[in-house]
MOPAC internal coordinates of N, CA, C and O (Angstrom, degrees):
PM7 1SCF
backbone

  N    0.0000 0     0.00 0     0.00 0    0    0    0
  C    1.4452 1     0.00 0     0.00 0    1    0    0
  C    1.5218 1   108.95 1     0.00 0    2    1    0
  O    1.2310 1   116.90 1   -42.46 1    3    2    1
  N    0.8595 1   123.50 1   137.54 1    3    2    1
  C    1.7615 1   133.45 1   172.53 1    5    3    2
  C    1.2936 1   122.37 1  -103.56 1    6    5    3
  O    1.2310 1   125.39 1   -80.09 1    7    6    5
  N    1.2804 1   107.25 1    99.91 1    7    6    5
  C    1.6468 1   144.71 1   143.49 1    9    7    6
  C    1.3012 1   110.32 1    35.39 1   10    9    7
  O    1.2310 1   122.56 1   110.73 1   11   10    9
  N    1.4616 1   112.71 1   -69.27 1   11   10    9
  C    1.1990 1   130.94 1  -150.10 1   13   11   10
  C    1.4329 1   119.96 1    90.36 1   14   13   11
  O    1.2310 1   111.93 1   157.04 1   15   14   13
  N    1.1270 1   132.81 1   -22.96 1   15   14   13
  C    1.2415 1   119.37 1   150.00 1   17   15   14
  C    1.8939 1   140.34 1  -116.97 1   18   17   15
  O    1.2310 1   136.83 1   -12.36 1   19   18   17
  N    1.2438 1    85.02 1   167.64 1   19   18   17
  C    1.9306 1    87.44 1  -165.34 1   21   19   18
  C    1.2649 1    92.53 1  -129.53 1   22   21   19
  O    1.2310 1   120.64 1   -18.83 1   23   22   21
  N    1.4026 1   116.38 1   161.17 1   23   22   21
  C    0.8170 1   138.39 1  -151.28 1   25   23   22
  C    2.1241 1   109.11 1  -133.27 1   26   25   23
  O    1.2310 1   120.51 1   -35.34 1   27   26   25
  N    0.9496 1   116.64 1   144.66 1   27   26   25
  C    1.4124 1   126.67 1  -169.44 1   29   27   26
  C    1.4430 1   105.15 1   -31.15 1   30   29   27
  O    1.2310 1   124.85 1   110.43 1   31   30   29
  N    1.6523 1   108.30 1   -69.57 1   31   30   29
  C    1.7405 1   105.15 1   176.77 1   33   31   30
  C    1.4547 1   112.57 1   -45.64 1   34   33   31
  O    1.2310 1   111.42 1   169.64 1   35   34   33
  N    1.2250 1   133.75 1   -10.36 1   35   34   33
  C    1.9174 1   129.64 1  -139.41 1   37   35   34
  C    1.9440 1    71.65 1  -107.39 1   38   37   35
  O    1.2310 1   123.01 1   120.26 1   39   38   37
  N    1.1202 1   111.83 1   -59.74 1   39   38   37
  C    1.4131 1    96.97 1  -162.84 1   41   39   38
  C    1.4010 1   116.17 1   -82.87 1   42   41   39
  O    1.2310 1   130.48 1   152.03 1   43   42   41
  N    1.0637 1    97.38 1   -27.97 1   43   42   41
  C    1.7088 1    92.62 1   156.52 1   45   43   42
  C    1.4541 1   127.21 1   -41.97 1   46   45   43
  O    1.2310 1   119.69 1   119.11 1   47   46   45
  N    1.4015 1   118.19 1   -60.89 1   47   46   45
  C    1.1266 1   119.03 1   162.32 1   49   47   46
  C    1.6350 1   131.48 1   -68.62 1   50   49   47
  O    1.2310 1   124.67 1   174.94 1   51   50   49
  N    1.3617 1   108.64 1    -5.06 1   51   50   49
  C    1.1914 1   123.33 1   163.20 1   53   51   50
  C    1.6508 1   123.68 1   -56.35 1   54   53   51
  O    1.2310 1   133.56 1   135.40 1   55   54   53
  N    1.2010 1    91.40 1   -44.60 1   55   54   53
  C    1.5207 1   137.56 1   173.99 1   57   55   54
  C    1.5853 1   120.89 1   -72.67 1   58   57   55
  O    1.2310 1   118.05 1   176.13 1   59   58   57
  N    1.3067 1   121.33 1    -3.87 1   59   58   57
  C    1.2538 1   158.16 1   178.49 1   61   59   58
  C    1.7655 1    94.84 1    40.89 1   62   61   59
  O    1.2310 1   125.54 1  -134.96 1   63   62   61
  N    1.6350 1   106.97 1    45.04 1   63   62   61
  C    1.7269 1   122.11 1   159.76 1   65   63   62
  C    1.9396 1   113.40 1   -79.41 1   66   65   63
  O    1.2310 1   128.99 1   -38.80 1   67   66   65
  N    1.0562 1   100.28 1   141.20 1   67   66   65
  C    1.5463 1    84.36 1   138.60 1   69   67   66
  C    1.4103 1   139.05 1   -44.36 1   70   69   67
  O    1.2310 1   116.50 1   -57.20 1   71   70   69
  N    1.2968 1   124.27 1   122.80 1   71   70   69
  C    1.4542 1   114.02 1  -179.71 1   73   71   70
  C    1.6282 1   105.58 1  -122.30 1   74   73   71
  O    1.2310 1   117.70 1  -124.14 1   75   74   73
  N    1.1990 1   121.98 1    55.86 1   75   74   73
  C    1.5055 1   118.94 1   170.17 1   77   75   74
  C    1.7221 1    89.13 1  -104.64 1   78   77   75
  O    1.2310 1   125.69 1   -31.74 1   79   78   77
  N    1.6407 1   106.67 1   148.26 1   79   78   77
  C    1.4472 1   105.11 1  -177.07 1   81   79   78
  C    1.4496 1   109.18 1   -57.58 1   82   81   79
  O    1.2310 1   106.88 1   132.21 1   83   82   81
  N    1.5339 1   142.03 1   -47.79 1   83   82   81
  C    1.1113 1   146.69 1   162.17 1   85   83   82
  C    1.9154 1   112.35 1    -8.92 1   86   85   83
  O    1.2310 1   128.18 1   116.98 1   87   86   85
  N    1.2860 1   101.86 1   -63.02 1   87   86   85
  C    1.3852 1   112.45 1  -179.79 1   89   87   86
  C    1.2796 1   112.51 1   -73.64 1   90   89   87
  O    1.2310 1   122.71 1   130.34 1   91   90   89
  N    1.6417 1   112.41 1   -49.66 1   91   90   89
  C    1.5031 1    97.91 1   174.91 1   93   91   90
  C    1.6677 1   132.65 1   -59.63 1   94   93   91
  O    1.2310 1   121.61 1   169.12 1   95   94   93
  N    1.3001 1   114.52 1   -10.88 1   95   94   93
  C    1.3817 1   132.28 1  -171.86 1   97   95   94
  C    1.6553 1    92.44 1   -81.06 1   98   97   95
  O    1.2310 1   124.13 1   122.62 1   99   98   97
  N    1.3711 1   109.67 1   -57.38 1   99   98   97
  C    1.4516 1   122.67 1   173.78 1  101   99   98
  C    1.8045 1   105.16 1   -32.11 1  102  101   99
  O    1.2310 1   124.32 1    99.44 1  103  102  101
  N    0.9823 1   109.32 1   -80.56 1  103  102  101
  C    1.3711 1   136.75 1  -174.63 1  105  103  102
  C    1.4048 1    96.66 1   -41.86 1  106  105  103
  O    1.2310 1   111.39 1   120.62 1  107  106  105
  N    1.2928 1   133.83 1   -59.38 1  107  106  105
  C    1.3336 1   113.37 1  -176.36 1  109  107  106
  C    1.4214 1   136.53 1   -71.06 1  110  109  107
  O    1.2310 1   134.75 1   140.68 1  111  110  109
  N    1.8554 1    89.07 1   -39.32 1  111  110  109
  C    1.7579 1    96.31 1   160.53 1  113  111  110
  C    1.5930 1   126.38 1   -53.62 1  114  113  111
  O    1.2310 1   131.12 1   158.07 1  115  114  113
  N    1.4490 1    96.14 1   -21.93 1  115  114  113
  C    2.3224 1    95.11 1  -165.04 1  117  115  114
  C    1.7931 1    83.83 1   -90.11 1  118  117  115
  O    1.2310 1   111.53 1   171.90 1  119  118  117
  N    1.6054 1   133.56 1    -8.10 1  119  118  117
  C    1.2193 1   109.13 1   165.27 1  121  119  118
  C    1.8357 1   128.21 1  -147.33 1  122  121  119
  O    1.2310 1   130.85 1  -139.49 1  123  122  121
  N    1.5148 1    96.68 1    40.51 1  123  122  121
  C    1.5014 1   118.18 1   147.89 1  125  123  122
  C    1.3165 1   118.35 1   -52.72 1  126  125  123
  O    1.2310 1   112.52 1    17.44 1  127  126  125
  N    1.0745 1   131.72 1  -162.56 1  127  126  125
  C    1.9507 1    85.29 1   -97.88 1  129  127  126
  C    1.1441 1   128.70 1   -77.58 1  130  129  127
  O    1.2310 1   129.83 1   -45.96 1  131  130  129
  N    1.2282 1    98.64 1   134.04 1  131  130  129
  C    1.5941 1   119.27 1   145.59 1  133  131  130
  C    0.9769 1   117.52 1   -32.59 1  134  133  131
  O    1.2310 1   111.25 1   -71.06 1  135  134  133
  N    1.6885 1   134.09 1   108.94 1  135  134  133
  C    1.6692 1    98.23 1   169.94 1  137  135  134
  C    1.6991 1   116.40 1   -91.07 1  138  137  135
  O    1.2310 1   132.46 1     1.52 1  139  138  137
  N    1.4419 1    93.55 1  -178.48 1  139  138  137
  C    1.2898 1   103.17 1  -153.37 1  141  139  138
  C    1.9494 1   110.59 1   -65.20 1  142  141  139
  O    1.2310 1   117.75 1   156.02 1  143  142  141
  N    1.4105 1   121.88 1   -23.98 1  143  142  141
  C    1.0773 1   138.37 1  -175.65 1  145  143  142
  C    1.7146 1   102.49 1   -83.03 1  146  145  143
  O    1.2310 1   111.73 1   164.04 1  147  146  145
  N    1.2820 1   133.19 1   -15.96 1  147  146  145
  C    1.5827 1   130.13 1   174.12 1  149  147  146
  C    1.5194 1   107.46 1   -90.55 1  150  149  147
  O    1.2310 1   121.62 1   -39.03 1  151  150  149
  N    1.5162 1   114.50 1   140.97 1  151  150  149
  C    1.2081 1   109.47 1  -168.62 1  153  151  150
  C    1.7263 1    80.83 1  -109.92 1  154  153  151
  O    1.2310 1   124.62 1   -25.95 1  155  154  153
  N    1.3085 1   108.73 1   154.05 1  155  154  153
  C    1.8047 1   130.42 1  -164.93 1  157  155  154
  C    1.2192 1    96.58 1   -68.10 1  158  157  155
  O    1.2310 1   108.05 1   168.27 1  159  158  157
  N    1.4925 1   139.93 1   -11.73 1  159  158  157
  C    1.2731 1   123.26 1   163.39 1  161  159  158
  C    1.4157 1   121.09 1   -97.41 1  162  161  159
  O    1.2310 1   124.41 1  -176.04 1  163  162  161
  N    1.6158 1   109.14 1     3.96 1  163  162  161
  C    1.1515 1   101.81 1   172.40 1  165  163  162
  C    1.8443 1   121.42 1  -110.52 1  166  165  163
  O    1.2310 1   128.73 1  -171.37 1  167  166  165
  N    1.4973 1   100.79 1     8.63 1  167  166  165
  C    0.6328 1   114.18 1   171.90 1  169  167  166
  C    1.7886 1   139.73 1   -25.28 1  170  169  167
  O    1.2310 1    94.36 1  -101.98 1  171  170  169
  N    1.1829 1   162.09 1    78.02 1  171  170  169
  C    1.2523 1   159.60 1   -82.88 1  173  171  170
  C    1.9194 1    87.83 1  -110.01 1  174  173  171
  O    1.2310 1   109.85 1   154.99 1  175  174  173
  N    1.0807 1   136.65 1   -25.01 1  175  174  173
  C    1.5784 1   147.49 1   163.96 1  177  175  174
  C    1.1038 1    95.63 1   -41.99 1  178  177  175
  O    1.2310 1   110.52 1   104.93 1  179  178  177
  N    1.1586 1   135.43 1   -75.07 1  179  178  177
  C    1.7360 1   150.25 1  -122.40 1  181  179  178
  C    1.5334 1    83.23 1   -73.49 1  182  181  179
  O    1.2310 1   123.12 1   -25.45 1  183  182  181
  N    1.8488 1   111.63 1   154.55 1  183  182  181
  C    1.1246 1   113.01 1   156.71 1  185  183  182
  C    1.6661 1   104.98 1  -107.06 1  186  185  183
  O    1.2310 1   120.24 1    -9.24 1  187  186  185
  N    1.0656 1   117.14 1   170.76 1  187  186  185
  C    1.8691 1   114.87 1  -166.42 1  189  187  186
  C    1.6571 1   115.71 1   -47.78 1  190  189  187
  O    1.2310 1   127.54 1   126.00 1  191  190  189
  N    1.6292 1   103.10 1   -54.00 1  191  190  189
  C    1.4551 1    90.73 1   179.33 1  193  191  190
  C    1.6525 1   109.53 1   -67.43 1  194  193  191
  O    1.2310 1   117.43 1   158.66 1  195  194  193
  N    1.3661 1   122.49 1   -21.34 1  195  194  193
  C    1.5306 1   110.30 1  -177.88 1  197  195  194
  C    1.5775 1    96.46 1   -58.16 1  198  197  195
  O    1.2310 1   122.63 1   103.06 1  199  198  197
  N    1.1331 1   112.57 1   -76.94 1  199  198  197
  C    1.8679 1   125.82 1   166.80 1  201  199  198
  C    1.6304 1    95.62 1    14.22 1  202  201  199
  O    1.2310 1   135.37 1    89.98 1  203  202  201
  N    1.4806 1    87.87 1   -90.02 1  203  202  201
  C    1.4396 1   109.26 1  -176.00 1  205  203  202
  C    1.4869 1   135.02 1   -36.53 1  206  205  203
  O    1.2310 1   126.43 1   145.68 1  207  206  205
  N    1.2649 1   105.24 1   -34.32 1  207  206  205
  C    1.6041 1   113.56 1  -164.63 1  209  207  206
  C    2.1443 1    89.96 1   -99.13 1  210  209  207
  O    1.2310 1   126.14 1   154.41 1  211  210  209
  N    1.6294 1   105.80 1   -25.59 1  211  210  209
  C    1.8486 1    81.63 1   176.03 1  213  211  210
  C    1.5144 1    81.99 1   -88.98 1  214  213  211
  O    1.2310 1    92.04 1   122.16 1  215  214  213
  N    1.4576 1   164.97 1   -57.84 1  215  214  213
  C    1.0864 1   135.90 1  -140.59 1  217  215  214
  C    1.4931 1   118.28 1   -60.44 1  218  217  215
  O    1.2310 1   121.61 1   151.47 1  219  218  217
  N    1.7802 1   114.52 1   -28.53 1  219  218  217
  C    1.5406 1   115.20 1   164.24 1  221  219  218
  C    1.2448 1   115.23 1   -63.63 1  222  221  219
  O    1.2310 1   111.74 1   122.85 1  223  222  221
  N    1.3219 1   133.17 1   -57.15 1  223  222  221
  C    1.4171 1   160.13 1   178.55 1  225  223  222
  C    1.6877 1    75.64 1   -14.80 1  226  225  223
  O    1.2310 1   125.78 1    91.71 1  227  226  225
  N    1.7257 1   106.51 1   -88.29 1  227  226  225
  C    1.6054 1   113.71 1  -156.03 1  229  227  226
  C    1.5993 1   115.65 1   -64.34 1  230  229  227
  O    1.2310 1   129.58 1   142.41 1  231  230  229
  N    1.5380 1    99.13 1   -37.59 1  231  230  229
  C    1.6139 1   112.90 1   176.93 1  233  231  230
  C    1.5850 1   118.44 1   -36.76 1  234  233  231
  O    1.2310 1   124.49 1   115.37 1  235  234  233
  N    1.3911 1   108.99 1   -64.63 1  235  234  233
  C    1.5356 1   147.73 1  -166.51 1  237  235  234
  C    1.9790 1   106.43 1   -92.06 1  238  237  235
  O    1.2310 1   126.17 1   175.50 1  239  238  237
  N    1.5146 1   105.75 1    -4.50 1  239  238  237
  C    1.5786 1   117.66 1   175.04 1  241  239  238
  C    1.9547 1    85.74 1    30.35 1  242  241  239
  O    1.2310 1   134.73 1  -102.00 1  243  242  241
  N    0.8959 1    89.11 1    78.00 1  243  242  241
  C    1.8637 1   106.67 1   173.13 1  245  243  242
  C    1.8967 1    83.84 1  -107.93 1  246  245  243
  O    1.2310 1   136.19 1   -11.61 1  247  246  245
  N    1.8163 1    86.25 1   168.39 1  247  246  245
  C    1.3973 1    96.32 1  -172.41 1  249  247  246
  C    1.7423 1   133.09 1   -81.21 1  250  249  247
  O    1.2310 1   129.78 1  -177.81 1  251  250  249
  N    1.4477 1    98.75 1     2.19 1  251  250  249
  C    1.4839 1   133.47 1   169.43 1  253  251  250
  C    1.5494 1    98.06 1   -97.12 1  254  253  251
  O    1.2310 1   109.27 1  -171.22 1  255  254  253
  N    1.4817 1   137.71 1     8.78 1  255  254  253
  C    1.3519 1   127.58 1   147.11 1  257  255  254
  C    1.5439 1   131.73 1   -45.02 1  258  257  255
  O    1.2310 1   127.57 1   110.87 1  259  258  257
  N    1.4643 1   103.04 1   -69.13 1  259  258  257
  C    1.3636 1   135.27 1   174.51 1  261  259  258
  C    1.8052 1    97.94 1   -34.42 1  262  261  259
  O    1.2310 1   118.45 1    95.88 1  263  262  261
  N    1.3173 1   120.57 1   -84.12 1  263  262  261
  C    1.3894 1   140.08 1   175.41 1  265  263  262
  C    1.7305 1   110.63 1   -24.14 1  266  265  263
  O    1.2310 1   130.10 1   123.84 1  267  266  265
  N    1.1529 1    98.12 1   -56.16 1  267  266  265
  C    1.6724 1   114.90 1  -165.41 1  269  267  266
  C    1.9002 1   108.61 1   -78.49 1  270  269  267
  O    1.2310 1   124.85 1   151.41 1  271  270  269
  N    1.5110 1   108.30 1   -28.59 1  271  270  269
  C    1.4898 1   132.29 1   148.10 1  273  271  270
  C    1.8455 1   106.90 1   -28.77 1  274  273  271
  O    1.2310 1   133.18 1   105.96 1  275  274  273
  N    1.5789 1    92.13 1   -74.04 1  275  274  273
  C    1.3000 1   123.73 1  -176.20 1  277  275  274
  C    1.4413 1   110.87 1   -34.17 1  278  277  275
  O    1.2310 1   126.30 1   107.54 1  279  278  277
  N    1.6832 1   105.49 1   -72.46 1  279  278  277
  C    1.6187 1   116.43 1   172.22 1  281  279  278
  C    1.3812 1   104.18 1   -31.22 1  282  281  279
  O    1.2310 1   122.83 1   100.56 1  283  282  281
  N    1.7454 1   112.19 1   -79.44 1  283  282  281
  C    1.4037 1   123.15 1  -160.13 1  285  283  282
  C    1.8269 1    99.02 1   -43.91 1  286  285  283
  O    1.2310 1   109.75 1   127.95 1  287  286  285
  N    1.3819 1   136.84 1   -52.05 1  287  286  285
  C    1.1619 1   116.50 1   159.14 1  289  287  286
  C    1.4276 1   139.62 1   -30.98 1  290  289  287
  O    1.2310 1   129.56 1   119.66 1  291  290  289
  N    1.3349 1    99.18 1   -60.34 1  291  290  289
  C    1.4208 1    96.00 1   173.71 1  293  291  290
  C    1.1466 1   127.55 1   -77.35 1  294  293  291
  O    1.2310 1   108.84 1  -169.98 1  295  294  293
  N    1.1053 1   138.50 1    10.02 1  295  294  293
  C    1.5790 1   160.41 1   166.55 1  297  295  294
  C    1.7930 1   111.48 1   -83.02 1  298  297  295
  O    1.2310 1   129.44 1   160.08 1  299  298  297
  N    1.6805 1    99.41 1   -19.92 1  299  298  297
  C    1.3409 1    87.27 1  -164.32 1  301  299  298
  C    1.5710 1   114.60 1  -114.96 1  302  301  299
  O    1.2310 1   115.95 1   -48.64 1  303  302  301
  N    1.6333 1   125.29 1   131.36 1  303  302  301
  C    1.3412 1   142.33 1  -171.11 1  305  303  302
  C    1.9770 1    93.85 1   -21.10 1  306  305  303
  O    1.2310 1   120.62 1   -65.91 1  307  306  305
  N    1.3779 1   116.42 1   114.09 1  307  306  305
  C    1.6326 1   115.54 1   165.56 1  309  307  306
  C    1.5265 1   110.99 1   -61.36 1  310  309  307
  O    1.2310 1   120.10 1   180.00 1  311  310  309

């Protein structure tokens, strides 16, 4: 049965990224910031099905919401 939650590597690889922390650290620095007016699925990175699978994620508050929340935080200028 599944949890309900995932964790940074889980959607990363969800995301068919690398998910070793190494890469994910990578990954956020080569696309900080986000600005504040782009929503994380529209992000200009994403390829369509990535697009797609966080716009359900948040759309559908599925259990890869929370997580994908997370990203768009950490993506965005402190």
């Amino acid at each position: 049965m599944d949890a309900g939650f995932h964790r940074f590597s889980e959607l990363f690889a969800q995301l068919g990224l690398a998910n070793d922390p190494a890469s994910i650290g990578r990954f956020i620095a080569s696309h900080t910031p986000l600005p504040g007016g782009v929503r994380l699925e529209d992000a200009p990175f994403w390829t369509a099905a990535q697009a797609q699978f966080l716009r359900d994620a948040v759309g559908q508050d599925s259990d890869w919401a929370e997580v994908s929340d997370q990203l768009s935080a950490a993506l965005r200028p402190s």
